[in-house]
C-alpha positions as CSV (number, residue, x, y, z in Angstrom):
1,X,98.7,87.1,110.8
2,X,98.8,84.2,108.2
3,X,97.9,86.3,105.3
4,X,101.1,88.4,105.6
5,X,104.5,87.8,104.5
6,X,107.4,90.4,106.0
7,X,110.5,90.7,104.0
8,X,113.3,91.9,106.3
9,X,117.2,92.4,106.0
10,X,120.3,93.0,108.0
11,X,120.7,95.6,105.8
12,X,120.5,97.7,102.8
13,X,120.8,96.3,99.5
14,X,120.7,93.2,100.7
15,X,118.1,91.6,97.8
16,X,114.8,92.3,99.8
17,X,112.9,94.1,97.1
18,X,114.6,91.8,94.5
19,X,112.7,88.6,97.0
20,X,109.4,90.8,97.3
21,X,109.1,91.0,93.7
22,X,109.4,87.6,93.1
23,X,107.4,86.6,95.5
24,X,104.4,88.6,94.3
25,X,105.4,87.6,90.4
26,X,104.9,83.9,91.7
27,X,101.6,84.9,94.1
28,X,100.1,86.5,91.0
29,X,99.8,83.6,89.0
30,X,97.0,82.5,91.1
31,X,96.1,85.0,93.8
32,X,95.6,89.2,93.8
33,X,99.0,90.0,96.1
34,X,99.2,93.1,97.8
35,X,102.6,94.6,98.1
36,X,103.7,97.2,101.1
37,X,107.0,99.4,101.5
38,X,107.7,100.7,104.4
39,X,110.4,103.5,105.4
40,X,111.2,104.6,108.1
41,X,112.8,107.5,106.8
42,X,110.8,110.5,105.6
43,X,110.9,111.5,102.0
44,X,109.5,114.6,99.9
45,X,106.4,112.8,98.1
46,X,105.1,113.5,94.6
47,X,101.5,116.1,95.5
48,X,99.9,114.0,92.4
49,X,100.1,110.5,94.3
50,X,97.1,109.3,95.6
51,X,97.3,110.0,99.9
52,X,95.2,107.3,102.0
53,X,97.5,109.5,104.8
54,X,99.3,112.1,106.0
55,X,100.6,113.1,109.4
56,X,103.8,114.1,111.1
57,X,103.8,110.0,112.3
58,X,103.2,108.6,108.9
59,X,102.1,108.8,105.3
60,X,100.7,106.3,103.4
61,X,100.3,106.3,99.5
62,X,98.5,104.0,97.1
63,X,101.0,103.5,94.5
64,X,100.3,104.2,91.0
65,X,103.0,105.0,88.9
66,X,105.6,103.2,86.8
67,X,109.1,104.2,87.7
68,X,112.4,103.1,89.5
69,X,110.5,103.1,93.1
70,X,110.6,99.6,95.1
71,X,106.9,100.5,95.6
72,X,106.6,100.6,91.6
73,X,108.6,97.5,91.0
74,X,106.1,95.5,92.9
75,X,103.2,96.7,91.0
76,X,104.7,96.2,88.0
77,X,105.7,92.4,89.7
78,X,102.1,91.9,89.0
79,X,100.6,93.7,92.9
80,X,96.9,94.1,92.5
81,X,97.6,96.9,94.7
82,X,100.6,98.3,96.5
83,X,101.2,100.5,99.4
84,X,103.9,103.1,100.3
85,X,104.4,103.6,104.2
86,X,106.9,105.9,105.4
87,X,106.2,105.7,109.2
88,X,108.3,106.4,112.9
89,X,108.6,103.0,114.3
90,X,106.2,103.4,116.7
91,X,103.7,104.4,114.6
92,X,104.2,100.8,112.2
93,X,101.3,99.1,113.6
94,X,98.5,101.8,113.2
95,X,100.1,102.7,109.6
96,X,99.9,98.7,108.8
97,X,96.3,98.3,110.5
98,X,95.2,101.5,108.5
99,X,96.4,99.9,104.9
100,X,94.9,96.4,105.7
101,X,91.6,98.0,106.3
102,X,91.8,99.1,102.5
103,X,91.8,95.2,101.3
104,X,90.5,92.0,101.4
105,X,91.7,90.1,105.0
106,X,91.8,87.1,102.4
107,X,94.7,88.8,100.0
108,X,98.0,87.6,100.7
109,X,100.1,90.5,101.4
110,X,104.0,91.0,100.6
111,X,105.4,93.5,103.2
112,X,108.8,94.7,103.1
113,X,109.6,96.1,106.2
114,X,112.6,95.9,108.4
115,X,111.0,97.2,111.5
116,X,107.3,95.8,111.4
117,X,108.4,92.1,112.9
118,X,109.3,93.6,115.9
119,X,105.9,94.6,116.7
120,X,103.8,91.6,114.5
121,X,104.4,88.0,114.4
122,X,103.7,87.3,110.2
123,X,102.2,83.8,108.5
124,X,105.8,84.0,107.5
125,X,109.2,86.1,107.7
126,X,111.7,85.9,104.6
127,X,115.1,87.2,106.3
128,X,117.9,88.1,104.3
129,X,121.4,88.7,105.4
130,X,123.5,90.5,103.7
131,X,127.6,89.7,103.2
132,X,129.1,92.9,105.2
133,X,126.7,92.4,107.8
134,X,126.4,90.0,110.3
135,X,124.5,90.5,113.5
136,X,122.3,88.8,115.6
137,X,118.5,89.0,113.8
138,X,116.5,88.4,117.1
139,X,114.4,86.3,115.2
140,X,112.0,84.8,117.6
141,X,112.1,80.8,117.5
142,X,108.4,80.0,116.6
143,X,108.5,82.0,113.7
144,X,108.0,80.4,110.5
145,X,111.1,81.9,108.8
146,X,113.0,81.2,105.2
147,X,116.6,82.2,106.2
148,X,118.6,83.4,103.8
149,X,122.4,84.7,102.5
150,X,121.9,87.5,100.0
151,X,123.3,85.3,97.1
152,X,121.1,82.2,98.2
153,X,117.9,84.7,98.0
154,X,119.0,85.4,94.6
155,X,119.0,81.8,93.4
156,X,115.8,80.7,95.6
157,X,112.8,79.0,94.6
158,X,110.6,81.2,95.5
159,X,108.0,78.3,94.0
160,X,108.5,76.5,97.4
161,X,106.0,80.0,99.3
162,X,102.3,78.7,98.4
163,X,99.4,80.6,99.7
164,X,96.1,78.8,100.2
165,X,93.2,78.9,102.4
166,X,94.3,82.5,103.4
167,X,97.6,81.9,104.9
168,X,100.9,81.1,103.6
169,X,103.1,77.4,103.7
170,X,106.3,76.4,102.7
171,X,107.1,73.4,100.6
172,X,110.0,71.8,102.5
């Protein structure tokens, strides 16, 4: 899928929001990004946010409002639209398919996900480990992947992710 960019981390608070939101800041200059969150974890929802979704597999909400949420922080990164998935890990796919039915297939799209790669292989994978946890990422070796330390993803030129003629390239 060379339109889609997955986020993923060894762990929690590892920087991947902080790298999602830079991304799309950078995308927005000259493209209409679309950001996803995805959880796999099920949490109460505001009733007043706009459902594309709801079942007992997943939910998915069109973000809309300006607050502390990752979701929020990528629309205010400059998103033209951003999606909230909270999901069962086998249900990622149809969740993802369902939300990518809602844009244009020419958008690039900022996903951060830590389960979605298992299941899609993305136009390119941003993986960020963290200090405290080092494990084997089963990254697979034809991915295009930017591999990352949590500090280095702080300090990364995120200049160096183009997108053009729908898919996305790094500058080496």
């Amino acid at each position: 899928m060379p339109n889609i960019l997955i986020v993923k981390g060894s762990g929690r608070n590892v920087g991947k929001t902080v790298s999602a939101c830079r991304i799309i800041r950078q995308l927005a200059e000259s493209h209409a990004p679309v950001g996803i969150k995805i959880s796999p974890h099920f949490h109460r929802l505001d009733e007043k946010q706009k459902f594309i979704h709801f079942s007992p597999d997943f939910v998915i909400v069109e973000e809309q409002n300006i607050n502390g949420k990752d979701s929020s922080r990528m629309l205010q990164a400059g998103a033209k639209k951003v999606f909230y998935i909270q999901a069962k890990n086998d249900y990622l796919p149809q969740a993802v398919e369902m939300v990518l039915q809602q844009i244009n297939s020419m958008n690039p799209v900022v996903i951060e996900s830590g389960g979605l790669y298992d299941f899609w292989e993305p136009g390119l994978l941003v993986y960020i480990e963290g200090e405290e946890l080092k494990r084997e990422s089963n990254i697979r070796p034809h991915s295009t992947v930017i591999r990352l330390s949590s500090d280095e993803a702080q300090n990364f030129d995120w200049k160096k992710v183009y997108f053009d003629n729908g898919k996305f390239t790094i500058d080496a």
